[in-house]
C-alpha positions as CSV (number, residue, x, y, z in Angstrom):
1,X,-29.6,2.7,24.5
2,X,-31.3,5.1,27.2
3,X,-29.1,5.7,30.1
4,X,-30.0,5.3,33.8
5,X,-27.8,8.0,35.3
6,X,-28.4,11.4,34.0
7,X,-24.3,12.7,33.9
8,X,-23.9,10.2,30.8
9,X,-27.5,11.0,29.3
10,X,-26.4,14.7,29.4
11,X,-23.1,13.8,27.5
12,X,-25.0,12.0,25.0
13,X,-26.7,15.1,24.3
14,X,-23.7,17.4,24.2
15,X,-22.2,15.1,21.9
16,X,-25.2,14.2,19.5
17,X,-25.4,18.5,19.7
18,X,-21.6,18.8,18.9
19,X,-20.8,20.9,15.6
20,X,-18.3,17.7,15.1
21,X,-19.7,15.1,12.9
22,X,-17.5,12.5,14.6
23,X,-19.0,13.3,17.9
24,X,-22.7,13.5,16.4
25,X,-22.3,10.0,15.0
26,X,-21.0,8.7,18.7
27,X,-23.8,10.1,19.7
28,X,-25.8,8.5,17.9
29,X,-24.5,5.1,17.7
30,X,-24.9,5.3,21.7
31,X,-28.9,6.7,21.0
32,X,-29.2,3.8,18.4
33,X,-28.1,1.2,20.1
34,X,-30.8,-1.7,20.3
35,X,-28.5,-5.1,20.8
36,X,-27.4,-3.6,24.6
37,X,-29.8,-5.4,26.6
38,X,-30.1,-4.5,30.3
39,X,-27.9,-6.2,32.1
40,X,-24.9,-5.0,29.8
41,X,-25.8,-0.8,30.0
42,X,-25.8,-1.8,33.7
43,X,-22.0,-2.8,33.7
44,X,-21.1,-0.6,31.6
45,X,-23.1,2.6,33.6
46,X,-22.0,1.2,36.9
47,X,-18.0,0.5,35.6
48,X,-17.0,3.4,36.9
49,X,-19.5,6.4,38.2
50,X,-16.9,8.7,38.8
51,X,-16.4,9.3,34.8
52,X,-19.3,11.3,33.5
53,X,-18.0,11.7,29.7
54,X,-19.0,8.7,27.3
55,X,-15.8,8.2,25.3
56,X,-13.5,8.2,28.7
57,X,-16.2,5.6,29.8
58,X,-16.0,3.6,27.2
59,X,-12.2,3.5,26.8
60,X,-12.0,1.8,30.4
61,X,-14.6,-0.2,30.0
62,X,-13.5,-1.5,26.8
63,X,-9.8,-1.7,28.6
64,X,-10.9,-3.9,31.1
65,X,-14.0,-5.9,30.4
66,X,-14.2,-6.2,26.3
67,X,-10.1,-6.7,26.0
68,X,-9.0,-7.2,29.4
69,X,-5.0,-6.9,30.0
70,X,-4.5,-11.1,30.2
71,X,-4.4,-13.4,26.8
72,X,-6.7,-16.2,29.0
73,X,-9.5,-12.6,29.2
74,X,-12.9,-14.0,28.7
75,X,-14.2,-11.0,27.0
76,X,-18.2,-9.6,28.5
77,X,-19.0,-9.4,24.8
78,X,-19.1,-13.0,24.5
79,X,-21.0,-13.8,28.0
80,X,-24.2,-14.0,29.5
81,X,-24.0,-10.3,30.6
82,X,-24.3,-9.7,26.1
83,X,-27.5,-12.5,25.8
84,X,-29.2,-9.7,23.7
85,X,-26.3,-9.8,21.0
86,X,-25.1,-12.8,21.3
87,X,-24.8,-14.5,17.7
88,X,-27.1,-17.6,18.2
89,X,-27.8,-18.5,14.5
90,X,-25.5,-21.9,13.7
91,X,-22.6,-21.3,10.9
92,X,-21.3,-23.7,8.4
93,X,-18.2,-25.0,9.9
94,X,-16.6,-24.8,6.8
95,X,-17.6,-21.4,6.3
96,X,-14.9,-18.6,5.0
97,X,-14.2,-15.9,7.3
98,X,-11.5,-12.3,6.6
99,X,-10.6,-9.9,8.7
100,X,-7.5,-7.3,7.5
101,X,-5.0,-6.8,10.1
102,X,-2.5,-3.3,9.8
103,X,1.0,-4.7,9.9
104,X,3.0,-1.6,10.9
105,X,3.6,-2.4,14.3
106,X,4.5,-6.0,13.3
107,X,7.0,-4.8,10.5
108,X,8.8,-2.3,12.6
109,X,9.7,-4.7,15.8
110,X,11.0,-7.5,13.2
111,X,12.9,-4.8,11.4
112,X,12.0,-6.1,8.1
113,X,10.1,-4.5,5.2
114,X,7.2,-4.6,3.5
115,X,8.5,-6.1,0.3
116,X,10.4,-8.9,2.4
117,X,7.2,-9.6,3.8
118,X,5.4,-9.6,0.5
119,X,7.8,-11.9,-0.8
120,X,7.5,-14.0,1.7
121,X,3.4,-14.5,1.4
122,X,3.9,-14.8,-2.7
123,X,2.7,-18.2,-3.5
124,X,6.2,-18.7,-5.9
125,X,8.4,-17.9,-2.9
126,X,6.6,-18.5,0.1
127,X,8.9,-18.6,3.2
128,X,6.7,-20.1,5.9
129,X,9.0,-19.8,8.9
130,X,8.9,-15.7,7.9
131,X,5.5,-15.9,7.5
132,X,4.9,-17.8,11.0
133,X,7.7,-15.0,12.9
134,X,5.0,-12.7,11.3
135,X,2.1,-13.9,12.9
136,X,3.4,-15.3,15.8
137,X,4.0,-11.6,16.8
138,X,0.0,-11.7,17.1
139,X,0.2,-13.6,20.1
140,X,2.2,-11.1,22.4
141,X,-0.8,-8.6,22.1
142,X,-1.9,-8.2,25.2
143,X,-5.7,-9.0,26.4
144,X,-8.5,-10.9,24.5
145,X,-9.9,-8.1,21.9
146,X,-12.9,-9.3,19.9
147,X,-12.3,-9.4,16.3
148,X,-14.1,-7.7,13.5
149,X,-15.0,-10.0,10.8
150,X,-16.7,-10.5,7.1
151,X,-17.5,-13.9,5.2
152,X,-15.6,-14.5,2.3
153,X,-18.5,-14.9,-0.3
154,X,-19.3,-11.4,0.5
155,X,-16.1,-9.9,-0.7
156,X,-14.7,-12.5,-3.0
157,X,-15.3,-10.0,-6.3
158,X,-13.1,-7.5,-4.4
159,X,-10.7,-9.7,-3.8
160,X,-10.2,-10.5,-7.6
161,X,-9.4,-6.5,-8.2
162,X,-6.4,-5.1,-8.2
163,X,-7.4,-2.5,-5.8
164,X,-8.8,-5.4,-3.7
165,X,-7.4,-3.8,-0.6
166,X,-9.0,-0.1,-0.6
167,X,-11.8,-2.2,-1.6
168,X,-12.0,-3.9,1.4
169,X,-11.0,-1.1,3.5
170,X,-13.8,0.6,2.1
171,X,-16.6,-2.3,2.3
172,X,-15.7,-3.3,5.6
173,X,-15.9,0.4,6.9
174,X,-12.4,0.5,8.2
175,X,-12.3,4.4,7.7
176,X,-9.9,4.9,10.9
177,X,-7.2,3.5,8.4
178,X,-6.6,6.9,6.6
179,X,-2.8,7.3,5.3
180,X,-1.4,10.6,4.9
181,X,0.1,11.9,1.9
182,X,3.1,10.3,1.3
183,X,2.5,7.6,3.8
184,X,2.1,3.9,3.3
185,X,0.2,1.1,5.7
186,X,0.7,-2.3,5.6
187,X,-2.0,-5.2,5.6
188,X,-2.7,-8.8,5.9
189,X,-5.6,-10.6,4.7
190,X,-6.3,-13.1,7.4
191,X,-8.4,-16.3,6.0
192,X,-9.5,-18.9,8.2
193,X,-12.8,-21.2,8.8
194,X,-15.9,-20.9,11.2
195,X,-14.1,-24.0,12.5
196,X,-10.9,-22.2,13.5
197,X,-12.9,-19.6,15.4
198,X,-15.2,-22.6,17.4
199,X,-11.8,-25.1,18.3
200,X,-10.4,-22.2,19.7
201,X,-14.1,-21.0,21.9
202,X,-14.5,-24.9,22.9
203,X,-12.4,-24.0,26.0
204,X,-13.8,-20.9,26.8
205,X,-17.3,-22.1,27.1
206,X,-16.8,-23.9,30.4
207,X,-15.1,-20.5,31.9
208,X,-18.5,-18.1,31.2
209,X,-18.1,-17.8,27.1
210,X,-21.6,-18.7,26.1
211,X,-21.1,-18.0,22.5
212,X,-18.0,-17.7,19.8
213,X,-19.7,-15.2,17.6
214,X,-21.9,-11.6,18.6
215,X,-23.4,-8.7,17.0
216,X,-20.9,-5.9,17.3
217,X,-22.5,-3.0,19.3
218,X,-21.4,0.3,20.5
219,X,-19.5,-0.9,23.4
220,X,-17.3,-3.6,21.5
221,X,-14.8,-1.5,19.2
222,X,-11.2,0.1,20.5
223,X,-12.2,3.5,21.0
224,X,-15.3,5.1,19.3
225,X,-15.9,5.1,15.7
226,X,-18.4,7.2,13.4
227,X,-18.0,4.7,10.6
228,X,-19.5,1.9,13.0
229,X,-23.4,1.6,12.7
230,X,-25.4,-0.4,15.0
231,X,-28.5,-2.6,13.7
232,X,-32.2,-2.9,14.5
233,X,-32.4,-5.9,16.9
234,X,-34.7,-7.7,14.6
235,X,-32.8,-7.8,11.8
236,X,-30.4,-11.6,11.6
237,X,-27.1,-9.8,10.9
238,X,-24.7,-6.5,11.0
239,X,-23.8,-4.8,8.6
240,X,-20.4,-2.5,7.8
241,X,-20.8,0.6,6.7
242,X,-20.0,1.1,3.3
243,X,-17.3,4.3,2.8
244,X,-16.8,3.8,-1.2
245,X,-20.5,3.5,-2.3
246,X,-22.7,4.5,0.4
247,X,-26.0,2.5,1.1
248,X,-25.2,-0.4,-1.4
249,X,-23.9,-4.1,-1.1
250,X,-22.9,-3.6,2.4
251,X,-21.7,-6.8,4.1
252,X,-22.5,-8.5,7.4
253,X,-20.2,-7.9,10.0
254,X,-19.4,-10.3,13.0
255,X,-17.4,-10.4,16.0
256,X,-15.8,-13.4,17.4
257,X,-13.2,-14.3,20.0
258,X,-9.7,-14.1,19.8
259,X,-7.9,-17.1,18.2
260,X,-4.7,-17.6,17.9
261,X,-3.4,-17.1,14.1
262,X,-1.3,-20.1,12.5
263,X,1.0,-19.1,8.7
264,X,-1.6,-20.4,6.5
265,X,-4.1,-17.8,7.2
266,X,-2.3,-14.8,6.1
267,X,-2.8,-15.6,2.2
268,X,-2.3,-12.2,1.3
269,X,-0.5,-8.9,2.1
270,X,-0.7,-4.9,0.8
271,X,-0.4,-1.5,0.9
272,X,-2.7,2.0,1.2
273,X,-0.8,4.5,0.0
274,X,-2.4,8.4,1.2
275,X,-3.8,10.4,0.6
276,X,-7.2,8.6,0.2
277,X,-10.6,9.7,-1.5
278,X,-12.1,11.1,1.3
279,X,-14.8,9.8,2.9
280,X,-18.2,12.0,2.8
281,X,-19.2,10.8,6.7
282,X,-22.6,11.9,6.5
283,X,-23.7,10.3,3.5
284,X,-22.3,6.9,4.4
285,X,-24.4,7.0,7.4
286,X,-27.6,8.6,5.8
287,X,-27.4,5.8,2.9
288,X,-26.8,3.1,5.6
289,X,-29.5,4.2,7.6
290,X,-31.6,3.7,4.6
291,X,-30.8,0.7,4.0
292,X,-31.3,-0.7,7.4
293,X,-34.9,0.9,7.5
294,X,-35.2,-1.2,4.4
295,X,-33.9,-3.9,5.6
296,X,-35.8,-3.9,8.9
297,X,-39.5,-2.6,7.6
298,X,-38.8,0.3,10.1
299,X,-39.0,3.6,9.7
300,X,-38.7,5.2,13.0
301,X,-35.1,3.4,13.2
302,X,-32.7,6.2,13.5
303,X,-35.9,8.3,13.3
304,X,-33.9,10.7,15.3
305,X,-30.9,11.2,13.2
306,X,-31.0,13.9,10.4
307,X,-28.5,14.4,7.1
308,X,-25.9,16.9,7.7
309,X,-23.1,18.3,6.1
310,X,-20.1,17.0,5.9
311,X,-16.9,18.6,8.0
């Protein structure tokens, strides 16, 4: 993504220049970006030209236009403005898709515990009015965040492994969930169908929603991420990052708009308990970058990035 006005193309230099692998890799993901077409750099440069600094930038932005502060949001990611990463490939309706949502928050305003809640999800004591207070809580968050998702075939040998949660965690490049030592975070397993995700965009369509799935790009996620990669335009799909074995079986990666969760799609729950194997940054993203040339017949993808050390 090349940047009209010269305050945020200087910041995308300091930060690609930064000694901080976290700020080389926003960097660039903002130099990479290829799926920002025109008319969506424009809002995003013109969003608020009194902020020079990329992350503050994006924070807003994503505030107000990606989110939004109202449940009824349509989100920009999903609208004309986003043609160039719009997902416009059909899925099977039936089609499996997961996403893992942290249950912390949830857990601590229904003062119950995780083993209640675990209980409550097992298949021999299922308790489907806790289950439903559970996600039910999902509705009171405010705005219309895009959500991060996987298909189901992609991970389904993860998910018969006892460790199938770091395993996910790991394959869906969900690195920003990093427990301390002697800290524990809760997850759901969220299953649903293609289906769920287009009953639920139907209504949206006719209020400037053009499509119910995109490519995630740069200016999509809460916050900024160095485990988020962004994809040559020409290739069909996204992929996560892989933090537990760089460069190999990485999965697509979708986004889609918010839908409202009902009890059966939380089929599974667990924990993370810290510290976890760390994560070597800059040979995720050197291995994915491989892979993507591969992928894409493209060398000079990335051709500016170079392998660095770890920090």
């Amino acid at each position: 993504m090349q940047f009209l006005r010269l305050d945020l193309a200087a910041d995308l230099g300091r930060l690609r220049g930064s000694r901080s692998a976290p700020d080389r890799a926003t960097g660039d993901n903002f130099l990479f970006e290829e799926r920002v077409g025109d008319a969506r750099r424009g809002d995003f440069e013109n969003f608020d030209t009194a902020i020079s600094r990329l992350v503050e930038l994006k924070a807003n932005y994503f505030a107000a236009a990606v989110q939004g502060a109202r449940r009824d949001h349509i989100s920009v990611t999903f609208t004309a403005a986003n043609r160039e990463a719009l997902y416009l490939n059909d899925i099977e309706a039936n089609q499996k898709i997961v996403r893992l949502e942290c249950l912390d928050d949830i857990l601590r305003g229904t003062h119950r515990t995780f083993a209640d809640l675990a209980q409550a999800v097992d298949p021999a004591t299922r308790d489907d009015d806790f289950v439903a207070h559970i996600v039910d809580q999902f509705a009171l968050y405010p705005g219309a965040r895009p959500a991060f998702v996987a298909f189901k075939s992609e991970v389904q040998a993860d998910l018969a492994e006892a460790d199938w949660l770091l395993r996910l965690r790991n394959r869906m490049g969900l690195g920003h969930y990093d427990p301390a030592a002697g800290q524990r975070q809760a997850f759901g397993l969220m299953e649903y169908l293609v289906k769920d995700v287009l009953s639920e965009w139907q209504p949206l369509a006719a209020r400037g929603a053009e499509r119910a799935f995109a490519y995630p790009t740069v200016l999509d996620g809460n916050g900024v991420s160095p485990y988020f990669f962004p994809g040559p335009r020409e290739l069909p799909s996204s992929f996560a990052v892989n933090l537990g074995d760089p460069g190999r079986n990485a999965i697509r990666e979708l986004l889609h708009v918010r839908i409202t969760y009902r009890p059966h799609h939380l089929v599974r729950v667990g924990e993370l308990a810290g510290p976890l194997p760390p994560v070597k940054l800059a040979a995720a993203r050197d291995a994915h970058l491989a892979m993507l040339r591969n992928h894409a017949g493209r060398g000079d993808f990335g051709a500016l990035m170079s392998g660095e050390v770890d920090e």
